[in-house]
C-alpha positions in Angstrom: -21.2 12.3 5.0 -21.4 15.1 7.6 -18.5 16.9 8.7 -18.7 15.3 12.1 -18.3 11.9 10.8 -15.4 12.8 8.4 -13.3 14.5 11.6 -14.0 10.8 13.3 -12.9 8.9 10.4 -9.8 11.1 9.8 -8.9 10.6 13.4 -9.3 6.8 13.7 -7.5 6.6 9.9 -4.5 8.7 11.4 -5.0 6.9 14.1 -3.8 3.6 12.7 -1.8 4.6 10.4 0.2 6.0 13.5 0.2 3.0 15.0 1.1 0.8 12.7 4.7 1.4 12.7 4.8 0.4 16.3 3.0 -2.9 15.8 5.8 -3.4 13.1 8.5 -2.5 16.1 6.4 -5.3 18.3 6.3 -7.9 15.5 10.3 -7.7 14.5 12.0 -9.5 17.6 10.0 -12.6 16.4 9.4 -12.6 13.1 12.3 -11.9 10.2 10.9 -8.9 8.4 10.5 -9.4 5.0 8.4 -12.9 5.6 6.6 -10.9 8.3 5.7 -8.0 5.6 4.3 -11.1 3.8 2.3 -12.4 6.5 0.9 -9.0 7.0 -0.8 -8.7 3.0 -1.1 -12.8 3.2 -3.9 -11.9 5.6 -5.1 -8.2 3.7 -5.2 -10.2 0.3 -7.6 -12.1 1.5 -10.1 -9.5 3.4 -8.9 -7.0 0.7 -10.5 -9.4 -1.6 -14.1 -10.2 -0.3 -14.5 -6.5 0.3 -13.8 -5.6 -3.5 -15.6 -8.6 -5.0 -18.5 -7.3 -2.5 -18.4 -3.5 -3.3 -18.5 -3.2 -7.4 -17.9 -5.3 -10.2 -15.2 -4.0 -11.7 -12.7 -5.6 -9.1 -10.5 -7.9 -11.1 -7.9 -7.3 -14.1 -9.2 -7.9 -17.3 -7.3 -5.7 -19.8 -3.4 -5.5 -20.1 -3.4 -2.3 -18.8 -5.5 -3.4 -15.7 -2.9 -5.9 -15.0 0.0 -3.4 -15.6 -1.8 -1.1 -12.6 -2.0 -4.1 -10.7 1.8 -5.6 -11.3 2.9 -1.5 -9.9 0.9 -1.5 -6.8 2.3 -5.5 -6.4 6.1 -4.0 -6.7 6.0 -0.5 -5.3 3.2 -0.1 -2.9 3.7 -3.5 -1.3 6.4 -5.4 -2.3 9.5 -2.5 -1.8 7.8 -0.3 0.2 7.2 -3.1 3.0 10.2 -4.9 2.5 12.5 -2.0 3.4 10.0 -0.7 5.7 10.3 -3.5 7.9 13.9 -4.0 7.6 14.6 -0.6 8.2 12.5 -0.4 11.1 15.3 -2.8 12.7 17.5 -0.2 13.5 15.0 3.1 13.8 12.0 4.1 16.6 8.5 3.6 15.2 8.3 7.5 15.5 11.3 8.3 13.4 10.1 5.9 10.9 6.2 7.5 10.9 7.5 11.0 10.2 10.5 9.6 7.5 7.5 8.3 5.9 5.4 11.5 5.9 7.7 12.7 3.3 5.8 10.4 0.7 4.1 13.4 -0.9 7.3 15.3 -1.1 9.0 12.7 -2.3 5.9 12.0 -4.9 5.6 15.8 -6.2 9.6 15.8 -6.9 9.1 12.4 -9.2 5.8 13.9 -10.5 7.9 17.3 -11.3 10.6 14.8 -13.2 8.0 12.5 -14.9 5.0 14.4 -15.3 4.9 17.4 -17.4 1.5 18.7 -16.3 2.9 18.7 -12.5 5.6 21.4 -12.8 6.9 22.6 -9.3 6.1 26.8 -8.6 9.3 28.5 -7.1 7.5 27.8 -3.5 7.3 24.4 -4.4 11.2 24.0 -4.7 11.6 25.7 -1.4 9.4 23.1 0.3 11.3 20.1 -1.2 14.1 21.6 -0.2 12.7 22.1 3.3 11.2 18.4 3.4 15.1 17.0 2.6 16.1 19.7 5.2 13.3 17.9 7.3 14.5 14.6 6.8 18.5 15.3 7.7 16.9 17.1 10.7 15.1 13.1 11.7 17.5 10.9 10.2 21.0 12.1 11.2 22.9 9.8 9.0 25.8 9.5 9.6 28.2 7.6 6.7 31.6 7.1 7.9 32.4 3.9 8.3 31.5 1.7 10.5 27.9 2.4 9.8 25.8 3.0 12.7 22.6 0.8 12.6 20.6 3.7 13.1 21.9 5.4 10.1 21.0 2.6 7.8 17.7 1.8 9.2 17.2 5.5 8.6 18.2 5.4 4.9 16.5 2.3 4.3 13.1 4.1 5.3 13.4 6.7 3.2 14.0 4.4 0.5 11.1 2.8 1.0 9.2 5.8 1.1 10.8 6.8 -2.2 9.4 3.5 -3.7 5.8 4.5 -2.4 5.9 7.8 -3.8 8.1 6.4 -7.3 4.8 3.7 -7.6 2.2 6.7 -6.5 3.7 8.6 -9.8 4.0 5.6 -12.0 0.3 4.7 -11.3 -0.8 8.2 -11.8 0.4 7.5 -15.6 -1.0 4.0 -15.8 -4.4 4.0 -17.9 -6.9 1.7 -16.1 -10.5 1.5 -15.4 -10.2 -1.2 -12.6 -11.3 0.5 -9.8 -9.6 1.5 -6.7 -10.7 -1.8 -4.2 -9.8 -3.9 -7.2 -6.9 -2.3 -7.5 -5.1 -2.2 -3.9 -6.9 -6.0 -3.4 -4.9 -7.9 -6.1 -1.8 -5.4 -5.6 -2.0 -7.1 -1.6 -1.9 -10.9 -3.5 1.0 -10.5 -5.8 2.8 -8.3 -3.4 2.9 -10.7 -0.6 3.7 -13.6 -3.7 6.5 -11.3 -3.9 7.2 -10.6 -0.7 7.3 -14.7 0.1 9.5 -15.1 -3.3 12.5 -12.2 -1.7 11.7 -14.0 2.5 12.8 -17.3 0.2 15.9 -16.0 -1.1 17.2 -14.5 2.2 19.7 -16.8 3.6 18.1 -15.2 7.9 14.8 -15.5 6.7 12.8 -18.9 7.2 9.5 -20.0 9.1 11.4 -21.5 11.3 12.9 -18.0 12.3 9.4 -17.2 13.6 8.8 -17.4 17.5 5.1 -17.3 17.8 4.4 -15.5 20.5 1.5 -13.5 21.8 3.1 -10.5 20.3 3.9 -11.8 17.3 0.7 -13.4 16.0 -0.9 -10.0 17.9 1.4 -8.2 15.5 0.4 -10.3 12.3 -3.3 -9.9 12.8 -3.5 -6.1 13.6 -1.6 -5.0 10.8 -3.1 -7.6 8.7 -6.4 -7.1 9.5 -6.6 -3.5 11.0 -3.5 -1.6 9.4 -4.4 -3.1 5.8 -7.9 -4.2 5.4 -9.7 -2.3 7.7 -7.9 1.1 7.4 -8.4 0.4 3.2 -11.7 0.8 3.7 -11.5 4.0 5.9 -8.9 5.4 3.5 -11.8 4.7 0.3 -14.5 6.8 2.8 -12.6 9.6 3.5 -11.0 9.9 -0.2 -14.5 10.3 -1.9 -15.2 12.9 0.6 -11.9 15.0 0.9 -9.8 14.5 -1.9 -6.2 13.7 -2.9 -4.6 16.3 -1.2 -6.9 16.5 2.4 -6.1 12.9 2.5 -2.1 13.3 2.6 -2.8 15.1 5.9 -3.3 11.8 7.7 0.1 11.4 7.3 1.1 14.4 9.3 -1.3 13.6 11.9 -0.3 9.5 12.2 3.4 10.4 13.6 1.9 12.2 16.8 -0.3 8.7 17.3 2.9 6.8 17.0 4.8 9.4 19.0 2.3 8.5 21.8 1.9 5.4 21.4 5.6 4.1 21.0 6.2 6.0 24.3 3.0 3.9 26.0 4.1 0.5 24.7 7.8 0.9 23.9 9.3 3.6 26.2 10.0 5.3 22.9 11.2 9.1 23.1 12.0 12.0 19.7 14.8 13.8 20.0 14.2 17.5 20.0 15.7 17.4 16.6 13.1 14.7 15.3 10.6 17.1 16.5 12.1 20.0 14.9 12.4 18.1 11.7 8.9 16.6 11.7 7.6 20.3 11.7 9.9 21.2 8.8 9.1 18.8 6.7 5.2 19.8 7.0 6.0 23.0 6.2 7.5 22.0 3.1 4.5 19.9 2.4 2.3 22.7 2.7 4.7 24.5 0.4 4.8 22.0 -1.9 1.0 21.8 -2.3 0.3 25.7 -1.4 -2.2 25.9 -4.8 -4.1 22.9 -3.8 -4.5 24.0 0.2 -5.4 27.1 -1.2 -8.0 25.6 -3.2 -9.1 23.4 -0.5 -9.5 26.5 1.9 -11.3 28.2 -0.4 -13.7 25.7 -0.8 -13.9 24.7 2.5 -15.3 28.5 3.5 -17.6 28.2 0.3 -19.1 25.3 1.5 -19.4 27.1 5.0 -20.8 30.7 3.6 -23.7 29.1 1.4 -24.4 26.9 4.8 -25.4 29.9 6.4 
């Protein structure tokens, strides 16, 4: 794939991604959030599906370890991450939410410092998660005393879901599994919206009869369904053969400034200066964080472009 095409598909992928918090922001005055974070992977399950039975052969569990991987996306990459995503983004802007969750691969590299001994944090390293937590205080602003402000919980509850996504991003890193990655996110997309349904069940607000079906509701359902899980999936498989773990994690740096747009389009949506401020710290502390990697990456990158000439 040329370089061209990669900059397009990194753009459309942040693109999305950026955007999807603000379909979520669209979808909640209609639909009770945790049954519409099912809805969302009820519909990715499906297209997730096809496109991994379609793509290679190894796309279903078959081992006990295969079903393990599949039980951790099911729980952490779908199941908590959505349900307090979409709660939480009762009481937060789509843009606050977008950068709270651009902490994910801070939040990752402090669980892979705890649980994985061949991921040991550099000095530099502790400064950036110090600067993404800074980063994150900067956004969220909670504040604690009682009575608790809705914006302060819909805060925390983001970052908790974000700490679930990055908890499960460590956890699978230590899984042992061959099934590959389409099988993989496919059946983590059933069981996590069979898990999603089973919490939407137990939640005494939560019923289909909550749902107002509305333009912007169903529009809501499908996009995220069908463009923020299925469609961006197979972007997100592209553009990780060609760039890598850590290249990749820069989509979610670039996707806030999409929301940030966008929420101000659709929503009237605005960032504090402070938001803004805290955004940029906690991509410094990202590139911190991963400083050995970039560097890596850069030197690779003007390799690649010295043997081209």
């Amino acid at each position: 794939m040329n370089a061209r095409r990669v900059s397009i598909l990194f753009t459309i992928l942040a693109l999305i991604w950026g955007s999807l918090f603000v379909f979520v922001k669209i979808g909640l005055p209609h639909v009770p959030p945790v049954l519409f974070a099912a809805l969302r992977h009820d519909i990715a399950a499906v297209l997730t599906l096809g496109y991994a039975a379609t793509v290679t052969t190894r796309w279903y569990p078959r081992s006990r370890a295969d079903w393990w991987l599949v039980s951790l996306g099911a729980v952490f990459f779908v199941g908590l991450y959505n349900g307090f995503l979409f709660v939480g983004q009762q009481g937060v802007t789509s843009g606050v939410a977008a950068i709270l969750v651009a902490t994910n691969p801070i939040l990752a590299a402090l669980f892979g410092w705890v649980l994985l001994p061949q991921d040991r944090l550099s000095g530099l390293g502790i400064v950036g998660l110090a600067l993404g937590f800074l980063g994150v205080t900067l956004v969220a602003r909670p504040d604690l005393t009682p009575p608790f402000r809705s914006e302060s919980i819909g805060a925390l509850l983001v970052v908790l879901s974000t700490a679930c996504l990055a908890f499960g991003s460590v956890l699978v890193q230590r899984a042992g599994s061959d099934l590959s990655t389409e099988g993989f996110v496919a059946w983590s997309n059933v069981f996590g919206a069979l898990f999603l349904h089973g919490i939407s069940v137990g939640l005494p607000d939560e019923s289909l009869a909550g749902v107002e079906l509305t333009g912007a509701a169903l529009g809501a359902i499908l996009y995220l369904g069908v463009v923020g899980s299925a469609f961006s999936a197979v972007l997100y498989f592209q553009l990780l053969d060609e760039l890598g773990a850590v290249e990749i994690n820069l989509v979610s740096y670039a996707a806030p400034v999409f929301t940030a747009v966008l929420g101000w389009l659709l929503l009237e949506e605005t960032l504090s200066p402070l938001s803004v401020a805290g955004f940029l710290t906690i991509f410094v502390g990202f590139a911190l964080v991963k400083h050995r990697e970039m560097r890596a990456e850069l030197r690779n990158v003007s390799d690649a472009l010295g043997s081209s000439q």
